[in-house]
N, C-alpha and C positions, 0 to 999 in steps of 0.2 A: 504494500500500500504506500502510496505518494505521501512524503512528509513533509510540508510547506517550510524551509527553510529560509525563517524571518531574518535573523541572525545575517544572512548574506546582503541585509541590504543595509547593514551599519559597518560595511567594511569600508574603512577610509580607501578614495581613490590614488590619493599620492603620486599620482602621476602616472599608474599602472595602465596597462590593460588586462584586461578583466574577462576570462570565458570560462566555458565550462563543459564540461567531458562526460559522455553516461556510454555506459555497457553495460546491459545485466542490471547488477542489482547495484551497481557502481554508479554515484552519482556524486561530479568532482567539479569544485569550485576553482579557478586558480586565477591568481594575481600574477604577472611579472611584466617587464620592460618592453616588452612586444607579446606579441599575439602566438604563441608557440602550441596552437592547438594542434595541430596535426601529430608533431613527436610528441604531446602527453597523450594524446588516441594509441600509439605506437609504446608510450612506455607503459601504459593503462590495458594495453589488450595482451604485452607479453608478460606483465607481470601476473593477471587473472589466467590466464592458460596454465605457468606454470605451477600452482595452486589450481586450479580446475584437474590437471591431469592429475595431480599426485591424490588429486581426492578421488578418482576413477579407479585407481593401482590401489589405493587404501583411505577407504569409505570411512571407517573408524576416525580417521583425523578431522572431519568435518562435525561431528558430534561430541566428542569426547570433551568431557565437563574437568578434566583431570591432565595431568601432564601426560604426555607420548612420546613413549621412547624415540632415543635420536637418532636419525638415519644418514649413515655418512653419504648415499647416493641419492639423497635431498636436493632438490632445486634448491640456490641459494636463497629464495626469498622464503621457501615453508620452513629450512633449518634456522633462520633468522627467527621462526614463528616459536620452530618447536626449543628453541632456547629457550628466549622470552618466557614462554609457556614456562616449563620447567625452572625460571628462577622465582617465578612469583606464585606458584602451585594454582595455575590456572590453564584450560582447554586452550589448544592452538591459536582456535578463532577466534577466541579475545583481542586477536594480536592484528587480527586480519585488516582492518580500515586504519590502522597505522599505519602495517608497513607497505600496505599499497601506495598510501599518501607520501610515505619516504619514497618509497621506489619512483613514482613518478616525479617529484620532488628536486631527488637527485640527479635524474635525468635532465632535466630540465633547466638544471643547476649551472648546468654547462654552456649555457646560450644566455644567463641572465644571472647579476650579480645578486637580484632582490626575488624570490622566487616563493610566495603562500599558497599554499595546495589543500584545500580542507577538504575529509570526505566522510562525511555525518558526523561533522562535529571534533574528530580528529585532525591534526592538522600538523603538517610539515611546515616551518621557516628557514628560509634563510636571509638575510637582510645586513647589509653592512651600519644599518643606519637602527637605531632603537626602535623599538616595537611594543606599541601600548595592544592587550589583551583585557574585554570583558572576559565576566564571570557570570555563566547562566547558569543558575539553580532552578528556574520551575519560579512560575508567577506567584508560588503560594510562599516561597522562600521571604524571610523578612530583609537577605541579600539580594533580592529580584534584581538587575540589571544597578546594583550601588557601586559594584566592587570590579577591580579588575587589579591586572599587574604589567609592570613594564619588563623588558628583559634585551639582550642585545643576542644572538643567533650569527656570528659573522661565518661559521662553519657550517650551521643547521642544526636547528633543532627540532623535537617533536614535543606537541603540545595536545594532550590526551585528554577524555574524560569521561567516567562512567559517572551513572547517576540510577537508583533504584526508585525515584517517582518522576522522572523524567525521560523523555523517550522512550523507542522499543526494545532497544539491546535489553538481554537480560542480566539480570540483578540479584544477586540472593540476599544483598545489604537494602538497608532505608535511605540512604546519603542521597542529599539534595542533589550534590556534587561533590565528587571528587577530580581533582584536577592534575596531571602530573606532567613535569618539565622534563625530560633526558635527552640525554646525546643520540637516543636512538629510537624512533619512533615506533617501534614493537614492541620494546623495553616501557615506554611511554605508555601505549595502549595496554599491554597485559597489567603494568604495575595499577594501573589507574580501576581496574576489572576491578582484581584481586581485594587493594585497599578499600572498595567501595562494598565490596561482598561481605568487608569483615567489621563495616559498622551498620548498626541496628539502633545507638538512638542515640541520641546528642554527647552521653559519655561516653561514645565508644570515640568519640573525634582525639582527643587529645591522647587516649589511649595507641591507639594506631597510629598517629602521627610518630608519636614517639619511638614508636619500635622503627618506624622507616627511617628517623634519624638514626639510631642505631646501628641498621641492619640492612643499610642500602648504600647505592651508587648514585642516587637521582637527582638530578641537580634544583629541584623546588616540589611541593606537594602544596595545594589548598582543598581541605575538605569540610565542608559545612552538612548539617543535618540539623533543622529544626532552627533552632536560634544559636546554635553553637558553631562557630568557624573558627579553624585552627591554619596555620602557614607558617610553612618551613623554606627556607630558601627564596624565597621570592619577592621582590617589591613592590607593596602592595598599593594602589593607587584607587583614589573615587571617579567614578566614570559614569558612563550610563550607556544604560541599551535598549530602546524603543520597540516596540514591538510591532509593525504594523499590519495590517488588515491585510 
């Protein structure tokens, strides 16, 4: 089912050009320096085949709610999944609208210094210039469209987010939002699954935040439930985000 993706029309222009990519069930917003639709069609269609085929050869990887064992003769983008997967004890496909958004992303990379690839909400940067980011919780959130963060990407980064009363991805957490920053956008997408699966109500935020200080690599987390928002790594900024008709 078609998801009105409001969110796309409060992206600053900044001088970009601005289009967008669909296959399937891929539906891909991008920003950069000229119009490079063709090679994101190209790096959009080779990166879903090699992830389409390996789910044909092994069916299990498409469903599996748990890690799956790693396969050394993996297409580099599902061993990229099944990592991910396996460091934040969460199924492949959590991984999967990340590191599609990397893959084309970095392709892209190469033709444009400034390059935002979002796809449902996932989203690849790279930008040599600072990058201000809202934060969407869900209208009911008492953060609705308040908060956001700045951050600079001059390599690329990946900027993820689950949420268990917003959108369709599934959830076994309550979290408005979970929000995760890393060097790698499947790392980004799984961590973001994972931490959102393991909060259920406003104290599980600072709980879980804390263990990802501990016990991670990632370079920012913001996660909110209920009236409770916690932020690690990140600089946090007042913004807004509009919602329109």
């Amino acid at each position: 089912m078609y998801t009105h993706r409001f969110y796309r029309t409060c992206l600053s222009q900044r001088r970009l050009s601005r289009f967008r990519v669909l296959l399937n069930e891929s539906d891909i917003e991008i920003a950069a320096e000229s119009d490079l639709t063709l090679r994101a069609c190209e790096a959009l269609y080779r990166a879903r085949k090699d992830i389409e085929d390996y789910i044909i050869l092994h069916p299990g990887f498409a469903t599996a709610m748990d890690p799956v064992e790693q396969d050394e003769n993996a297409p580099r983008i599902v061993s990229r999944m099944l990592k991910a997967a396996a460091t934040w004890n969460v199924g492949p496909m959590a991984a999967v609208a990340g590191v599609i958004a990397d893959a084309v992303g970095v392709k892209l990379s190469a033709h444009s210094d400034t390059v935002i690839v979002e796809n449902g909400g996932d989203i690849f940067v790279r930008s040599g210039s600072s990058i201000n980011c809202a934060l969407y919780a869900g209208e009911e959130s008492p953060f609705a469209g308040s908060l956001g963060f700045s951050f600079n990407a001059p390599q690329g980064l990946g900027i993820c987010t689950s949420s268990g009363t917003v959108g369709h991805s599934y959830s076994s957490g309550s979290a408005n939002a979970v929000t995760v920053i890393a060097d790698d956008c499947a790392v980004a997408d799984a961590a973001a699954t994972s931490i959102a699966n393991r909060i259920h109500s406003p104290e599980d935020v600072d709980i879980q935040l804390r263990h990802v200080v501990e016990n991670s690599r990632l370079i920012g987390v913001i996660a909110c439930c209920g009236e409770r928002l916690a932020a690690w790594g990140v600089n946090l900024i007042r913004t807004e985000l509009r919602k329109e008709s």
